[in-house]
VEXDODO-261133 format. One record per residue (C-alpha): residue in one letter; y, x, z. Coordinates in steps of 0.1 Angstrom, whole numbers, plus 5000, padded with zeros to 4 digits. Layout:
% residues N
AYXZ;...
***
This chain:
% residues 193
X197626728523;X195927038541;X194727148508;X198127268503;X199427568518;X202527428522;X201227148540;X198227338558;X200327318593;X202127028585;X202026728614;X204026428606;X205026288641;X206425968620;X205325718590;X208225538568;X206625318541;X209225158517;X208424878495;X210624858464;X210724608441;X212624558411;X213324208413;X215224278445;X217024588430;X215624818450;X217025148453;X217725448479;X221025618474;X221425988473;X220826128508;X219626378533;X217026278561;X218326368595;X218226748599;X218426708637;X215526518643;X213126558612;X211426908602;X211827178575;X209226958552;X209126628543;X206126458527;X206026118502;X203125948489;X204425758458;X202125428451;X201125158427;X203525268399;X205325548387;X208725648391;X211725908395;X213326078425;X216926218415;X217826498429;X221726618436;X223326858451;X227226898463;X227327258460;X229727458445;X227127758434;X225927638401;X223327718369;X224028028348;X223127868312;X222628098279;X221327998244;X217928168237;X218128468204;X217028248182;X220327988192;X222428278194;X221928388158;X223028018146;X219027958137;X218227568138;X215927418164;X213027248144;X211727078172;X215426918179;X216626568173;X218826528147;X221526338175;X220926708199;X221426908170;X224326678158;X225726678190;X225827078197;X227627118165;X230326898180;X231027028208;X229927398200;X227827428226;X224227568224;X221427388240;X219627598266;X215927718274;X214127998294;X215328278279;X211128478273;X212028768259;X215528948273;X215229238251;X215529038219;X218728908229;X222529028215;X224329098247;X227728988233;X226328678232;X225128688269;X229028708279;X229628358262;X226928178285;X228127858305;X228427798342;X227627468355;X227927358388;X225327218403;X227126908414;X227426808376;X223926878377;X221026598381;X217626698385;X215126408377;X211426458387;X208826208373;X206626068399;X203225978387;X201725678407;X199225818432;X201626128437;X202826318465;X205526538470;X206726748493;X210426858498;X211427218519;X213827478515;X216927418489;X215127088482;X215126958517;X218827088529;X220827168500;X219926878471;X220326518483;X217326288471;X217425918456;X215125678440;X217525458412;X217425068406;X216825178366;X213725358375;X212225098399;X210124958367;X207224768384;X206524768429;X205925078440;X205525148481;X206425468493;X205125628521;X207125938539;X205826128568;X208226348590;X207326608618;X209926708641;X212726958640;X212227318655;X214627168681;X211826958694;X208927208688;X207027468711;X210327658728;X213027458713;X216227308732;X214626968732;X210427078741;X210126878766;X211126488747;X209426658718;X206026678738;X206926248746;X207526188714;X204726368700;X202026158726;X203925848715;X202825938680;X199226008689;X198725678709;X200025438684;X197725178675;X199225018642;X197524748627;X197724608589;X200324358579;
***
């Protein structure tokens, strides 16, 4: 982890593993980790098998999406499944990609781009087994996280590590029962189960 910038003054203060398996149906629902308690960054080792943390978010900002030129002059998209292609023609709307080149583009057609708000938006991010991520930021406070029963494929344990709130850090409200907790961390003595 500290060869990560991100991560290079990260210290968790607690370990959550989670041990899904599909059998059981195991799934966590879209939520938020305790703001009050846990940290700006949150830290998960994903293990023995691969899987897919959802992301969602309740807000009513949203995505700003435009056809690229070549979409926007009615040219087909080779690499396109016949059903996506089909499918756009139906409902006349134009898939989407990073627009690369902004010059190229007609600006009339820049007026008929789509807003979508990010709560009819799912963001699914593959997690290779042996992966970590780490959430912050947006990702941490604005976009709730879940792990789904329909990508639970195979047992996979998951192992999260928290540090604490700035309300529990070096002059915040709580310092002092930060300080505790943080030499009940240290002395913990777990053993394998």
């Amino acid at each position: 982890m500290k060869a990560h910038s991100a991560l290079e003054d990260f210290f968790p203060v607690e370990q959550c593993n989670l041990d899904y398996l599909p059998e059981r149906g195991s799934a966590i629902d879209p939520h938020f980790d305790d703001w009050w308690l846990w940290g700006e960054r949150l830290v998960s080792l994903n293990l023995l098998s691969k899987t897919v943390l959802s992301m969602s978010c309740e807000s009513e900002d949203g995505l700003q999406l435009v056809a690229n030129h070549k979409q926007a002059m009615g040219e087909s998209n080779p690499s396109a499944s016949p059903q996506a292609s089909q499918s756009h023609k139906q409902n006349h709307l134009p898939s989407t990609t990073v627009c690369e080149n902004l010059a190229s583009w007609d600006i009339n057609y820049l007026f008929s781009s789509r807003f979508i708000p990010y709560k009819k938006v799912t963001v699914d991010i593959h997690l290779p087994r042996r992966s970590l991520i780490a959430l912050f930021g947006d990702a941490r406070y604005k976009w709730k996280h879940a792990i789904y029963r329909k990508h639970i494929e195979h047992r996979r344990v998951c192992v999260t590590f928290r540090e604490l709130s700035a309300e529990f850090a070096l002059g915040g409200e709580q310092e002092k029962l930060g300080k505790e907790l943080l030499e009940i961390a240290l002395t913990f003595q777990g053993k394998p189960v």
